[in-house]
N, CA, C and O atoms as a GROMACS GRO file, in nm:
protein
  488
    1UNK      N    1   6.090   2.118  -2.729
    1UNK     CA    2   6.191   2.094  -2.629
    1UNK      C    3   6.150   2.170  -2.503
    1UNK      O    4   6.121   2.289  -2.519
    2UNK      N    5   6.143   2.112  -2.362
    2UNK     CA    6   6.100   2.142  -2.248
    2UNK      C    7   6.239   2.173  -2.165
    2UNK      O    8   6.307   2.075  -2.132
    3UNK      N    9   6.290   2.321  -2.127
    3UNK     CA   10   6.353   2.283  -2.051
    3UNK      C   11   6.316   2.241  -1.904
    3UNK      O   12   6.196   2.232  -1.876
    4UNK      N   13   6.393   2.219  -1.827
    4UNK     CA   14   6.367   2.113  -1.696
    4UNK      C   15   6.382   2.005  -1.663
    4UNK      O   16   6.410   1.952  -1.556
    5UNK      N   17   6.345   1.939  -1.850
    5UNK     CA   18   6.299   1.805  -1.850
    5UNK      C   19   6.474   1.723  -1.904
    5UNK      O   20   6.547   1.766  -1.993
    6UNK      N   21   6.496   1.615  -1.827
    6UNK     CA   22   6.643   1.523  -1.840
    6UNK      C   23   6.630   1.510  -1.992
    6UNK      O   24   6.526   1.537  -2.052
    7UNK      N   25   6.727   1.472  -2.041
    7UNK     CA   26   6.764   1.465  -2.203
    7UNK      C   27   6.870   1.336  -2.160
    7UNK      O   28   6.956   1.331  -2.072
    8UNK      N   29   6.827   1.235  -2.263
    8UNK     CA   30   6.921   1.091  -2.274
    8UNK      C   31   6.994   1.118  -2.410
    8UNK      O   32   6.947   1.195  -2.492
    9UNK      N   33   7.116   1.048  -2.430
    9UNK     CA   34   7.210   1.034  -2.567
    9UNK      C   35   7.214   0.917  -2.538
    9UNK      O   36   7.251   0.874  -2.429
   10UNK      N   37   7.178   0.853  -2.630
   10UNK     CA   38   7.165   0.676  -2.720
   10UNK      C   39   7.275   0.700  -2.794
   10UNK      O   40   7.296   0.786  -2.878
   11UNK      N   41   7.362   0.590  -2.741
   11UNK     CA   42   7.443   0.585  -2.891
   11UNK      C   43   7.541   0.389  -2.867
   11UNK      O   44   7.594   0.319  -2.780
   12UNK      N   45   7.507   0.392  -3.014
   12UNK     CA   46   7.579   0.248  -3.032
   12UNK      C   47   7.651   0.251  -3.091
   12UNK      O   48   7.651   0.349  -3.166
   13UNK      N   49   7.786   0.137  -3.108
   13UNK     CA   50   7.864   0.157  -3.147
   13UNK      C   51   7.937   0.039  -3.196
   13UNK      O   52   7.959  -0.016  -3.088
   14UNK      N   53   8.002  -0.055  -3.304
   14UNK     CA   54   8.062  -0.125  -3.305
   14UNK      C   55   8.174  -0.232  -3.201
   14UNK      O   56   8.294  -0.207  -3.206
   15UNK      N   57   8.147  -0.296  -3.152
   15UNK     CA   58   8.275  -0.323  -3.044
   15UNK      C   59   8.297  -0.449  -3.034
   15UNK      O   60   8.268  -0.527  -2.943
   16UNK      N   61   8.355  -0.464  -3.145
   16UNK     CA   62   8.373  -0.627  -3.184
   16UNK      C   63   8.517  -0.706  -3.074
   16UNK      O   64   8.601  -0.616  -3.080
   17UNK      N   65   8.553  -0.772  -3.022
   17UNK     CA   66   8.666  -0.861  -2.973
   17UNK      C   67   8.774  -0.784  -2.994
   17UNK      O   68   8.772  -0.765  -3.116
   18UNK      N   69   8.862  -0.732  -2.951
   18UNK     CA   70   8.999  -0.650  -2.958
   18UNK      C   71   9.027  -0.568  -3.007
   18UNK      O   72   9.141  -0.537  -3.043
   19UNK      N   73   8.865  -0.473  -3.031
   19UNK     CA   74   8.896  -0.345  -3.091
   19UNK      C   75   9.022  -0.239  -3.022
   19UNK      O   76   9.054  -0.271  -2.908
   20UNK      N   77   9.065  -0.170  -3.056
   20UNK     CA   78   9.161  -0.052  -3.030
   20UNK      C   79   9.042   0.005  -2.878
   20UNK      O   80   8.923   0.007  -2.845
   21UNK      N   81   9.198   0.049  -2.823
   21UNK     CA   82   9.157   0.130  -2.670
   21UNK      C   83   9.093   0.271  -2.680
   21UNK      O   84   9.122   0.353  -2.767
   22UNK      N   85   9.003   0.291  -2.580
   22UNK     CA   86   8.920   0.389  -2.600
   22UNK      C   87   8.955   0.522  -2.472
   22UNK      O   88   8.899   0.631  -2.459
   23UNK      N   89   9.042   0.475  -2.409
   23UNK     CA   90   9.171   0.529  -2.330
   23UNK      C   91   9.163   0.734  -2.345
   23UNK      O   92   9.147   0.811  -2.251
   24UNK      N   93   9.178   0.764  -2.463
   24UNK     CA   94   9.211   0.894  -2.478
   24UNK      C   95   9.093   0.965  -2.506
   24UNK      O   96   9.072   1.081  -2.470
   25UNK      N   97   8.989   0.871  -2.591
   25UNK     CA   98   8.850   0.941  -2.602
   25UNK      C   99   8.807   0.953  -2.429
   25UNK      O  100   8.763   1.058  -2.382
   26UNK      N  101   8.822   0.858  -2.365
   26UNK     CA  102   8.754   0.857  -2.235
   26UNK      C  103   8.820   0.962  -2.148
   26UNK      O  104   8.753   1.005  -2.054
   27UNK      N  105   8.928   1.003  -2.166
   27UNK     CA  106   9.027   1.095  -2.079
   27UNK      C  107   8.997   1.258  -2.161
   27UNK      O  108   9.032   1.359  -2.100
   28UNK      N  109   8.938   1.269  -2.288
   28UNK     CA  110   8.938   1.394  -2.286
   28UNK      C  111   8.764   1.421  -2.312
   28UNK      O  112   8.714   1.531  -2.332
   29UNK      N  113   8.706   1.317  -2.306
   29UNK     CA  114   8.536   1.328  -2.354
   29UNK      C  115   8.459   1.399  -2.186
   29UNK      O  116   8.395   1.503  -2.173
   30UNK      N  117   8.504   1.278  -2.063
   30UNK     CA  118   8.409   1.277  -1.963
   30UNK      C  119   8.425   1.375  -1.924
   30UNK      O  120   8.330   1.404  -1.852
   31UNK      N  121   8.547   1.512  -1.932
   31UNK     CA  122   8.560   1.648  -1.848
   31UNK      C  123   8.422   1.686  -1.917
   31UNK      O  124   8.327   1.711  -1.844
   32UNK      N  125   8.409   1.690  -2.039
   32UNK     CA  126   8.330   1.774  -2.122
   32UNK      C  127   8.168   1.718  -2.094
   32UNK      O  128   8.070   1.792  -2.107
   33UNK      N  129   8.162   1.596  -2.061
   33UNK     CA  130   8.012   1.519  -2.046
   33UNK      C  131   7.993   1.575  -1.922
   33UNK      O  132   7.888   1.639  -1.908
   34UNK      N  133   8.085   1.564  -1.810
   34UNK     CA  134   8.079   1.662  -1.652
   34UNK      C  135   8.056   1.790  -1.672
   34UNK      O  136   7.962   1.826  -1.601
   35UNK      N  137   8.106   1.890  -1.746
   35UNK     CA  138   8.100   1.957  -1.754
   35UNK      C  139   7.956   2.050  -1.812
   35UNK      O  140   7.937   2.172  -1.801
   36UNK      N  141   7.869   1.950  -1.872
   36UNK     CA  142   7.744   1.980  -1.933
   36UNK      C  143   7.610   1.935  -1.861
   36UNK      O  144   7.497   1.948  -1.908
   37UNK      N  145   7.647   1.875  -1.728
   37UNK     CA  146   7.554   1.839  -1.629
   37UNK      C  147   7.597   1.704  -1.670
   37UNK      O  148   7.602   1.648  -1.561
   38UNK      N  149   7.624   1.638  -1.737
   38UNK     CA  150   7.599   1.498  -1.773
   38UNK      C  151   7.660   1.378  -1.707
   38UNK      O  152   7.751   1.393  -1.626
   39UNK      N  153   7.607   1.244  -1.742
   39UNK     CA  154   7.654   1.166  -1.631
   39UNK      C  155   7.603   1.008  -1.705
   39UNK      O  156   7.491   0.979  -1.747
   40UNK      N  157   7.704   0.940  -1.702
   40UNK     CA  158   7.680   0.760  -1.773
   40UNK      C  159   7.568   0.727  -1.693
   40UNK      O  160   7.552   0.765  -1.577
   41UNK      N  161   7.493   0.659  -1.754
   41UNK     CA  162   7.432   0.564  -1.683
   41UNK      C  163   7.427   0.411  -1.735
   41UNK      O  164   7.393   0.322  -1.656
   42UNK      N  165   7.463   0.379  -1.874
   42UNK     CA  166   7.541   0.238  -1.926
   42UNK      C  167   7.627   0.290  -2.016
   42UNK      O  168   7.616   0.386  -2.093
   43UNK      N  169   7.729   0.202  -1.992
   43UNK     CA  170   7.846   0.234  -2.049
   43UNK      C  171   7.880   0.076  -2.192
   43UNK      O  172   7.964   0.031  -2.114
   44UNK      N  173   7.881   0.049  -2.223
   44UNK     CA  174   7.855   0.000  -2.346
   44UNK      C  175   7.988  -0.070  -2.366
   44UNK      O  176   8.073   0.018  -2.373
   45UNK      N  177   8.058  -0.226  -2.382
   45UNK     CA  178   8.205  -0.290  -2.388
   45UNK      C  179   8.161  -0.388  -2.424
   45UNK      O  180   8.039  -0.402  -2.418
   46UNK      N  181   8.253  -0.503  -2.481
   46UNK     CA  182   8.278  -0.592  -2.531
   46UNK      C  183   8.193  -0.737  -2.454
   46UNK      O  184   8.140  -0.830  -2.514
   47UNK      N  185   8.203  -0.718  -2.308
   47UNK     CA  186   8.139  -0.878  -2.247
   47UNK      C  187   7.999  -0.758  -2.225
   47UNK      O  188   7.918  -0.834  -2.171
   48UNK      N  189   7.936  -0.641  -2.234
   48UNK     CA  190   7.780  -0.589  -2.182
   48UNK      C  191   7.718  -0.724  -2.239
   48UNK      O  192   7.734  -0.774  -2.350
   49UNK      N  193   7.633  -0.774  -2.117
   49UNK     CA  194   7.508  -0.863  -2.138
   49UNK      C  195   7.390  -0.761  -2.223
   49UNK      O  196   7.365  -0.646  -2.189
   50UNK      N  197   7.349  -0.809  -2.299
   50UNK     CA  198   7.244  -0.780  -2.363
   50UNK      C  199   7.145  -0.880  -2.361
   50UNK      O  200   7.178  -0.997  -2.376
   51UNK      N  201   7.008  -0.842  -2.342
   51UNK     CA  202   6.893  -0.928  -2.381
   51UNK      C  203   6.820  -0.874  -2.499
   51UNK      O  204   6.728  -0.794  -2.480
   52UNK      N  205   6.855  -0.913  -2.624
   52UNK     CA  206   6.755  -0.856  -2.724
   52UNK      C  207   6.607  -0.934  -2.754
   52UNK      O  208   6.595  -1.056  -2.750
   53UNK      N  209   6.515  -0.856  -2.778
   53UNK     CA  210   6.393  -0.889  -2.778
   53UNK      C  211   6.304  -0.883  -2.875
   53UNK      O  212   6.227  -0.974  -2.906
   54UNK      N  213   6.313  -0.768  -2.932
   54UNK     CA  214   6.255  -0.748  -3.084
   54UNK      C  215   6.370  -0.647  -3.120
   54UNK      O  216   6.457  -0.584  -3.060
   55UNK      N  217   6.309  -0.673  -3.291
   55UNK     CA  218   6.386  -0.533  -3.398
   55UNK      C  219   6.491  -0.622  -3.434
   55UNK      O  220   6.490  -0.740  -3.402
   56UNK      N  221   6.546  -0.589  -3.474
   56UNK     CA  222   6.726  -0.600  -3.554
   56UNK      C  223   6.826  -0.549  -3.486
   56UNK      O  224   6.833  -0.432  -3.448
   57UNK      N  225   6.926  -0.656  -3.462
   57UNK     CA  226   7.044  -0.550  -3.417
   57UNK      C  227   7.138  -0.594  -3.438
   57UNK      O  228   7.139  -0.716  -3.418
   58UNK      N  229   7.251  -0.541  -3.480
   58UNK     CA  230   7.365  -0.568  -3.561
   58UNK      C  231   7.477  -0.669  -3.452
   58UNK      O  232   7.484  -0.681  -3.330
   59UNK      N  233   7.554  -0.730  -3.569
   59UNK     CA  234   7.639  -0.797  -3.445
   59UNK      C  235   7.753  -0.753  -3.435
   59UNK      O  236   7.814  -0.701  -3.529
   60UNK      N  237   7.812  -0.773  -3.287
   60UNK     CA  238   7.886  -0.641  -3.228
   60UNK      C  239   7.855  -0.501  -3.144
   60UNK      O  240   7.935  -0.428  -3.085
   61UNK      N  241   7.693  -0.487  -3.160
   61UNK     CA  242   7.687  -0.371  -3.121
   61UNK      C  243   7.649  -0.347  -3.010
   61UNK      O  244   7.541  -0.397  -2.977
   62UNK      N  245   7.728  -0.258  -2.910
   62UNK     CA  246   7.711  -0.209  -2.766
   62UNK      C  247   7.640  -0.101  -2.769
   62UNK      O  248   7.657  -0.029  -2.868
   63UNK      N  249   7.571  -0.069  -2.697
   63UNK     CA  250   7.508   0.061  -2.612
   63UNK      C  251   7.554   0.122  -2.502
   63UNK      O  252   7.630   0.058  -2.430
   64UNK      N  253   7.517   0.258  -2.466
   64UNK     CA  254   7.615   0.384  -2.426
   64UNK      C  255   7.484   0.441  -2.395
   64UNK      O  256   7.403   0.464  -2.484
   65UNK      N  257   7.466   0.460  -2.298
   65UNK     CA  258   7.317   0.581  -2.232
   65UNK      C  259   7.400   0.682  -2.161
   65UNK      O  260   7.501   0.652  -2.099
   66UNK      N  261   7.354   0.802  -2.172
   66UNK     CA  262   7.453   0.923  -2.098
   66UNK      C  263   7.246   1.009  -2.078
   66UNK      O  264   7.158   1.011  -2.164
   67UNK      N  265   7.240   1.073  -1.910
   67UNK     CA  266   7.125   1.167  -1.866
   67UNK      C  267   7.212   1.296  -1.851
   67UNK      O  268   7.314   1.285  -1.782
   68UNK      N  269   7.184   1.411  -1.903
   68UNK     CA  270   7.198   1.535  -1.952
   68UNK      C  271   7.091   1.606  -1.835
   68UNK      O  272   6.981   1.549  -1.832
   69UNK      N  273   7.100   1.680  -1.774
   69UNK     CA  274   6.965   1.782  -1.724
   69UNK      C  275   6.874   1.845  -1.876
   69UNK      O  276   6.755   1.875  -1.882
   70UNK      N  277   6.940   1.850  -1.945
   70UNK     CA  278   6.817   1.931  -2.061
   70UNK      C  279   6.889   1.861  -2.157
   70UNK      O  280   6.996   1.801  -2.162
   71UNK      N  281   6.742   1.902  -2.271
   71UNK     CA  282   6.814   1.871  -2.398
   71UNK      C  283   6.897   1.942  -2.462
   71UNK      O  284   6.954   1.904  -2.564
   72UNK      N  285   6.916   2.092  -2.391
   72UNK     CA  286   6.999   2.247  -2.436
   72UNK      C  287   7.093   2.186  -2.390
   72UNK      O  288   7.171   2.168  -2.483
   73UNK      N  289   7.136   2.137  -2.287
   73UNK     CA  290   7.318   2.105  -2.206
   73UNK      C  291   7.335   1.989  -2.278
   73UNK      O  292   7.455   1.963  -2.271
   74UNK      N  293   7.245   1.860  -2.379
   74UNK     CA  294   7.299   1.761  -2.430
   74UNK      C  295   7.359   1.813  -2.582
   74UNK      O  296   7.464   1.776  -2.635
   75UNK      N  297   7.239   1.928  -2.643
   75UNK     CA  298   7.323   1.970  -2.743
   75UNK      C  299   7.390   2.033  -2.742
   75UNK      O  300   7.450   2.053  -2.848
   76UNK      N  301   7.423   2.098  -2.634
   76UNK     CA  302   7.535   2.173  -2.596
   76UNK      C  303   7.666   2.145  -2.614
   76UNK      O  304   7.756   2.194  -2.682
   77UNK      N  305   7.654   2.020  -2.511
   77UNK     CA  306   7.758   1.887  -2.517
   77UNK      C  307   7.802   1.894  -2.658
   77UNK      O  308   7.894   1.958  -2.710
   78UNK      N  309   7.707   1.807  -2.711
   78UNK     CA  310   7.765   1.777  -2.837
   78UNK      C  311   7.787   1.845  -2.984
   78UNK      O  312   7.849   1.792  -3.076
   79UNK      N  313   7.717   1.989  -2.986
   79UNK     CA  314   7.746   2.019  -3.071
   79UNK      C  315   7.858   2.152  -3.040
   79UNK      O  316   7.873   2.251  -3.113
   80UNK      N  317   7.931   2.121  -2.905
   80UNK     CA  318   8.059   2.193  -2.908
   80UNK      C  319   8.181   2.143  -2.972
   80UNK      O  320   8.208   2.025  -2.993
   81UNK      N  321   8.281   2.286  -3.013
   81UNK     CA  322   8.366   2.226  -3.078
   81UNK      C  323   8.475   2.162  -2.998
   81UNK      O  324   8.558   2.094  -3.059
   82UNK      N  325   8.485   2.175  -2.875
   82UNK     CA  326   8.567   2.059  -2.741
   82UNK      C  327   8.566   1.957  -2.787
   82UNK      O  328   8.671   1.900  -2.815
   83UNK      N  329   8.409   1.888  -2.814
   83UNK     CA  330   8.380   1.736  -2.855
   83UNK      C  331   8.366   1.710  -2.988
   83UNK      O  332   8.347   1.594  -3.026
   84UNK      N  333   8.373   1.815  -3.078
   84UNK     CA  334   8.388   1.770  -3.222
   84UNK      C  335   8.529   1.741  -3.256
   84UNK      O  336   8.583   1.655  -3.326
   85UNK      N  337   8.583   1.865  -3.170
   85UNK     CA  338   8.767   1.801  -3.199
   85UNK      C  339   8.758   1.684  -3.188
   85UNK      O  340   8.785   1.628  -3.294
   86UNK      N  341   8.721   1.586  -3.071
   86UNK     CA  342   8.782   1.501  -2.987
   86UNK      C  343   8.690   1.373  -3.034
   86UNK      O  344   8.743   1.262  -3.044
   87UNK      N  345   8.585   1.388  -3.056
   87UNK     CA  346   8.483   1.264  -3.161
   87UNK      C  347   8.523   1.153  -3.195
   87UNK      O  348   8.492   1.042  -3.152
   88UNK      N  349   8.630   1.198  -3.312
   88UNK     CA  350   8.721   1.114  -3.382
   88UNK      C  351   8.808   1.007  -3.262
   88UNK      O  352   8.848   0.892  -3.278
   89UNK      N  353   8.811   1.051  -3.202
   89UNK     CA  354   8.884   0.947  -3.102
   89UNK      C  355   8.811   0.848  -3.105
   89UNK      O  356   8.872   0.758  -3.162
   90UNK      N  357   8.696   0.812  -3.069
   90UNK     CA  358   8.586   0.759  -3.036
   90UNK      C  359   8.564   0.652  -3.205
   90UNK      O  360   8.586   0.534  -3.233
   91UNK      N  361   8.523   0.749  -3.265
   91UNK     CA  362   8.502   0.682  -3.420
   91UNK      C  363   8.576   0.608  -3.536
   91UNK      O  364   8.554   0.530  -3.628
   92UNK      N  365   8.709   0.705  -3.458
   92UNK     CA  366   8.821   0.552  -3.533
   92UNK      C  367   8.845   0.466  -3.494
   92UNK      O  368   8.897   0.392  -3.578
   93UNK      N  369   8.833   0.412  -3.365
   93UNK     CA  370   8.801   0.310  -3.320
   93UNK      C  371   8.714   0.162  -3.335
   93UNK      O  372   8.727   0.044  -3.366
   94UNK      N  373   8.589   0.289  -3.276
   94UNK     CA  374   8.465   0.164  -3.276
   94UNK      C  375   8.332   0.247  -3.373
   94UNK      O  376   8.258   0.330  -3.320
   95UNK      N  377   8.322   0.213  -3.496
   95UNK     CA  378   8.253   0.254  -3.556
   95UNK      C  379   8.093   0.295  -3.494
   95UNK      O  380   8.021   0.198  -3.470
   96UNK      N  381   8.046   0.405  -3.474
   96UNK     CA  382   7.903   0.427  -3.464
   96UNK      C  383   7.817   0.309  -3.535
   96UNK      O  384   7.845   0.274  -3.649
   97UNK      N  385   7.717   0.254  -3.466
   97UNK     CA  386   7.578   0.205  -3.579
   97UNK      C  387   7.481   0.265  -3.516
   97UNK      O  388   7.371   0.212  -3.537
   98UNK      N  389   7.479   0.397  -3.415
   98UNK     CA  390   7.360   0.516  -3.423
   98UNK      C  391   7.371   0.577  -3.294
   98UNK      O  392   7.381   0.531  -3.181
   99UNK      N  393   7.368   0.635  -3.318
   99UNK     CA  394   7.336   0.766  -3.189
   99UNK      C  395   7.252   0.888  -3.211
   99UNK      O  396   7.267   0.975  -3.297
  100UNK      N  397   7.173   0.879  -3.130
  100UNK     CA  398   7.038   0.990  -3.092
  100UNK      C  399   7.021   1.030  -2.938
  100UNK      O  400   7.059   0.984  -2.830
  101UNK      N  401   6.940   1.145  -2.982
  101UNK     CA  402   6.897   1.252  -2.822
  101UNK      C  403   6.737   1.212  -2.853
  101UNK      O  404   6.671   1.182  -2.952
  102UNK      N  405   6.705   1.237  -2.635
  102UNK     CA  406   6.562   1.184  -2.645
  102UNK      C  407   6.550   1.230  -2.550
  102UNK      O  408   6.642   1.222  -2.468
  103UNK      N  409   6.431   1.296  -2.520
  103UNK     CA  410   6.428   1.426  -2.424
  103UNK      C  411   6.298   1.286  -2.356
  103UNK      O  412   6.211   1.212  -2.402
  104UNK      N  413   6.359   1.315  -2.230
  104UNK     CA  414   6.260   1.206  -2.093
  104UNK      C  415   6.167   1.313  -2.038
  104UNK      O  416   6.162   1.424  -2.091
  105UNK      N  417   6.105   1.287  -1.951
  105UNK     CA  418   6.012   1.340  -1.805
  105UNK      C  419   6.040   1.298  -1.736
  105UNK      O  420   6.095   1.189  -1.724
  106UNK      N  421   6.003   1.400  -1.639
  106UNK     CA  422   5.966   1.313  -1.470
  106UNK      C  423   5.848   1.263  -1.447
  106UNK      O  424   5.744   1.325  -1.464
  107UNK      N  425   5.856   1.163  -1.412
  107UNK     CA  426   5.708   1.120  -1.325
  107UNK      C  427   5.623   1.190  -1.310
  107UNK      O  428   5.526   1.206  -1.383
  108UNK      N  429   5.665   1.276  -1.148
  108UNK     CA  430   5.549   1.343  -1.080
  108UNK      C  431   5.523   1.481  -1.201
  108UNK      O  432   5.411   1.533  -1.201
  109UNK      N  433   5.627   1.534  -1.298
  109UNK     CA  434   5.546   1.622  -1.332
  109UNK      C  435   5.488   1.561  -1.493
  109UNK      O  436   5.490   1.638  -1.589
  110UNK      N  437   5.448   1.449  -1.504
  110UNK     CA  438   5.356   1.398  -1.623
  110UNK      C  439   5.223   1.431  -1.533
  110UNK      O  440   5.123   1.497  -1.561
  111UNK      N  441   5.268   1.345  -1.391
  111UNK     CA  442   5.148   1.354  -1.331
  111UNK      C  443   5.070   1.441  -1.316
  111UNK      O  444   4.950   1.420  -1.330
  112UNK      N  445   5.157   1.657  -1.258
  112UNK     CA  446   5.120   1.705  -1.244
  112UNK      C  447   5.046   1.806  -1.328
  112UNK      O  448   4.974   1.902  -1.298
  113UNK      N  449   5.092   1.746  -1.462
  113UNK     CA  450   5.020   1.818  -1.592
  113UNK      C  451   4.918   1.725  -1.666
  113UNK      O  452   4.849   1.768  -1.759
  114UNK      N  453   4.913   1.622  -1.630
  114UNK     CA  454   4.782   1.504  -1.668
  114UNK      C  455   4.751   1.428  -1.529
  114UNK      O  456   4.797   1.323  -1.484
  115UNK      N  457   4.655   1.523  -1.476
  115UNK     CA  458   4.604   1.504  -1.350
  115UNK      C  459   4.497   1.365  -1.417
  115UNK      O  460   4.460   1.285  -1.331
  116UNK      N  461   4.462   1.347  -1.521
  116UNK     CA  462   4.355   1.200  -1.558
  116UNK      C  463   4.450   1.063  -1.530
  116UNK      O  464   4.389   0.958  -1.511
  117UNK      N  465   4.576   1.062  -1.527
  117UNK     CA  466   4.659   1.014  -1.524
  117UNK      C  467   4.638   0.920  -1.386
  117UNK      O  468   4.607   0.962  -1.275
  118UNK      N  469   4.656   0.820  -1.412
  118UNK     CA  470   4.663   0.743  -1.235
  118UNK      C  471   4.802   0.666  -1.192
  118UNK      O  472   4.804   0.545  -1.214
  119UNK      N  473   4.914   0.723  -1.135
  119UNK     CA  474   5.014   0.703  -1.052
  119UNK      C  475   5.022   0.515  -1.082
  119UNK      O  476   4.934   0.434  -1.052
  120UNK      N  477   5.122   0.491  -1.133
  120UNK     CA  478   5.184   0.348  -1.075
  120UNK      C  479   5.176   0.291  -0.956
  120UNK      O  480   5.222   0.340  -0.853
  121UNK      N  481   5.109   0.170  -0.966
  121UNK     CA  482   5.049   0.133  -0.839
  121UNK      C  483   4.930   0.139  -0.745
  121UNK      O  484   4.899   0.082  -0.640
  122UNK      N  485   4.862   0.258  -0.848
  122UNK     CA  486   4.749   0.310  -0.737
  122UNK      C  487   4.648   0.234  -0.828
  122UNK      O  488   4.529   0.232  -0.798
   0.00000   0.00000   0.00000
């Protein structure tokens, strides 16, 4: 684990046609996702267009991307007890079918540590 480096949370989730409202998970989750540097970047509902391409994927299931500054502030996030109380909101709902952490890079510093490396585009 690098700190510096952004940290993503994958997570899917069941969300079949008229599941139950997600209302109270969303009102007491995002202080705590703000609060850990964190920030949506797809938010995962019932009409999300999906293009699937390869692999398997269950039917019903939405995706949820959240960028963290580290992977320390994503497990932070989540393995506080703020969001373990509050989880269950989320899970009685719309059943999980997976969620994982995945620690990203930046660009320029892949670049700047694999100088053999040749820049996109060049």
């Amino acid at each position: 684990m690098t700190e510096g480096r952004p940290a993503y949370l994958i997570a899917s989730s069941f969300m079949p046609e008229g599941h139950g409202a997600l209302d109270d998970y969303a009102h007491a989750s995002h202080p705590l996702i703000e609060a850990a540097g964190g920030e949506v970047l797809v938010a995962g509902h019932v009409g999300q267009f999906m293009d699937h391409y390869e692999g398997s994927w269950a039917k019903d299931a939405r995706v949820t991307i959240f960028r963290f500054p580290s992977m320390a502030a994503l497990q932070g996030f989540w393995h506080s007890p703020e969001y373990q109380a509050i989880k269950h909101l989320r899970t009685d709902v719309i059943p999980p079918n997976f969620t994982f952490a995945v620690e990203g890079f930046e660009l320029k510093d892949l670049l700047t540590q694999n100088p053999e490396l040749t820049p996109p585009g060049e």
